[in-house]
N, C-alpha and C positions, 0 to 999 in steps of 0.2 A: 475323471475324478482322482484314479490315481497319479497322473502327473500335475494335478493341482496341489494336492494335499504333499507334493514332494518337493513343489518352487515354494510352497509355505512354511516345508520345514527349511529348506535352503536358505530363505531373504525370506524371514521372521519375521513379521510387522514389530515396530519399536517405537515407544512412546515419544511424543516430538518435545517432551519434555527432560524424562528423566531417564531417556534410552534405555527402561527393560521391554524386554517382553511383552505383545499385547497379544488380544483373541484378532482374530483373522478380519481382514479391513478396518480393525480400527487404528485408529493413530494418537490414542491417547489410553494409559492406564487407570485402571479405573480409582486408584487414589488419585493420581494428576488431574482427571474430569473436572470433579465437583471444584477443584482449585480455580480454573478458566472461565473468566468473564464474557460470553458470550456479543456478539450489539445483538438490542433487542430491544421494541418499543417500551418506554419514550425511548425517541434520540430526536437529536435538530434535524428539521427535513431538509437544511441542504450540509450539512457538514459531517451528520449523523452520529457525531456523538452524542454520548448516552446524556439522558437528561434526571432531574432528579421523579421520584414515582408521582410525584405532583402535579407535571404535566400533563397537556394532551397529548395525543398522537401529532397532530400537524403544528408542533410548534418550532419556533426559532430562537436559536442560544443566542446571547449576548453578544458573544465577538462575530457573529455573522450578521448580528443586527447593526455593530459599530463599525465593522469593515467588511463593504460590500465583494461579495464574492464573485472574481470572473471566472469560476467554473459553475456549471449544472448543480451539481452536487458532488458529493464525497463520502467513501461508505470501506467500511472496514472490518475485519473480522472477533479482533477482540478487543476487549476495553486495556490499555496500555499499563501496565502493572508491575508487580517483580517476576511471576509468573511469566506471562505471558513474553516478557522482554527477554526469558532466557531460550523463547522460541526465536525471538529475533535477532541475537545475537551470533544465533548459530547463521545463522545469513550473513550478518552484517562484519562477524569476527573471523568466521570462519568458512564463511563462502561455503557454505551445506547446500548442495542439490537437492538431495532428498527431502529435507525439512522446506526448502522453495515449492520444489513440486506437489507437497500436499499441500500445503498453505493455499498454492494457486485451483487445487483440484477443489478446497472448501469454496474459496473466492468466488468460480467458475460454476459451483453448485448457488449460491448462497444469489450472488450477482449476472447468473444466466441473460436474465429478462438488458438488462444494462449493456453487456458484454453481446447480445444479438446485435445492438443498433451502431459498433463502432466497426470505423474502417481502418483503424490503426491503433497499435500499441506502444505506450513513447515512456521512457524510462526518466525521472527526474536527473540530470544528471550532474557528476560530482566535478571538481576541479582537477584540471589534467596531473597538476604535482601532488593532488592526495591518491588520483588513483596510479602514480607511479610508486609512492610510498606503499600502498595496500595491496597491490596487483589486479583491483578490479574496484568497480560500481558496484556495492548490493543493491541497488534499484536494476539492475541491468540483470542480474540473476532471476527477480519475480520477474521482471516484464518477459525473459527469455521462455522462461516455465511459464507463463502465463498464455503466449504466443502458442507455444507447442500444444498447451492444450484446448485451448478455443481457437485455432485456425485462423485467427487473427495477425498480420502482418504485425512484425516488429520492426521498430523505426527509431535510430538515436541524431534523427538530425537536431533537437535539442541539445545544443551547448552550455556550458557554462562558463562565460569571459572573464569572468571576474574573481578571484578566491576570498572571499568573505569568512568575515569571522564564524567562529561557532553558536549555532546561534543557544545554547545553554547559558542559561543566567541570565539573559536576557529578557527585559519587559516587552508584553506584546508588540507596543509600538518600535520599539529597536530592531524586532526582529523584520518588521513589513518591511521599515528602513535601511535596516545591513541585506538585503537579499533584492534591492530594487537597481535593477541596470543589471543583475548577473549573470542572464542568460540570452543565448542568440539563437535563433533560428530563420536559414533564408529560405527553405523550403518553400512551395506553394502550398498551402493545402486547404486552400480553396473550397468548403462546401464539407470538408470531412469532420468525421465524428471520431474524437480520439478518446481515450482512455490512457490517465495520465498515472505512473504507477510511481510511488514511494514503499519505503519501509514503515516509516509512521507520520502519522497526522498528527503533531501535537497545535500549536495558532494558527497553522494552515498556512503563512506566510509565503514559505516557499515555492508551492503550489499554488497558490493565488499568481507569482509573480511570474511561477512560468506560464501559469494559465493566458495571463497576460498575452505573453510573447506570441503562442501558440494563437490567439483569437487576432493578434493583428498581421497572421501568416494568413486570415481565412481562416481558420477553423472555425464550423457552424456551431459544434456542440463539445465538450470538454467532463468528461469525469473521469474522478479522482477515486481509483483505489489503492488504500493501502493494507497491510498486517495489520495494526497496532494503532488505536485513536487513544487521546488520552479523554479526561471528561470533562463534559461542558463544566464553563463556569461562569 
């Protein structure tokens, strides 16, 4: 007890928000909480963004009904906001481990049942001159945390050949279109169950098209988690 209460005063738990101070395992302060859009029924049951309270439980958004999806499904932790994006940023801008590995320990509480049935963890990945510009992948930091903490193999034979625009500002349909042919994978993978990891789901685009790649490698079963979904529409 005593050498607990002394790695607690050492490595303070701290808000994944506004890095003060919390009580002991938590990772959000309690004014930062009530800020965080949790997902939580309604959402689309294969995209699982949030839907409006007027739904059912088993219903399907719009853009999953107009662009059929080659993954399983796809499921995420919070609803994509100003909030929650200043969780993601610290991955995405500043390559934070720590803010990865609790992300992936909720992920890993939250998506257990999902996370039992894969046999691999594939990181979406970025264009070789952005990440020589950046020094890394932030898909590649979750999927790493992610790997470490469900014993799940990590895997980046997912390439990406092509450097395609940004997809911001862009209409749903531009975005299927600017991301189609961009990734390569020769691997076999034959009969496996993967878990496909981004930073956020906003049209799914991306995802869908490596989902693609990855089902005509073999892959039997395909889901998609990420941080950060935005909301159906």
């Amino acid at each position: 007890m005593i050498l607990k209460e002394f790695i607690n005063w050492l490595f303070p738990s701290k808000c994944l928000i506004c890095n003060c101070q919390t009580n002991e395992n938590s990772i959000f302060c309690s004014k930062c909480f009530p800020k965080i859009t949790i997902i939580d029924y309604p959402f689309c049951k294969i995209c699982g963004k949030i839907l409006d309270s007027s739904f059912e439980e088993d219903c399907v958004c719009n853009t999953c009904l107009k662009f059929p999806r080659q993954f399983e499904l796809a499921r995420s932790l919070f609803q994509y906001d100003k909030i929650s994006k200043q969780i993601i940023m610290k991955i995405k801008k500043q390559s934070d481990n720590g803010v990865a590995k609790n992300c992936c320990r909720m992920l890993f509480l939250k998506y257990k049942n999902i996370l039992e049935t894969a046999d691999l963890i594939i990181p979406v990945p970025s264009h070789w001159t952005r990440i020589f510009k950046r020094g890394y992948n932030p898909p590649d930091i979750i999927a790493i945390a992610l790997s470490k903490i469900s014993k799940i193999p990590f895997s980046n034979v997912l390439k990406r050949i092509k450097k395609t625009q940004y997809q911001k500002n862009k209409y749903i349909h531009e975005r299927f279109e600017n991301v189609e042919d961009a990734f390569y994978c020769e691997a076999n993978l034959s009969e496996k169950t993967v878990i496909l990891v981004d930073d956020v789901f906003t049209t799914g685009a991306t995802l869908n098209e490596c989902s693609k790649i990855l089902k005509n490698q073999g892959c039997k079963k395909i889901f998609c988690l990420t941080i950060g979904t935005t909301r159906a529409i």
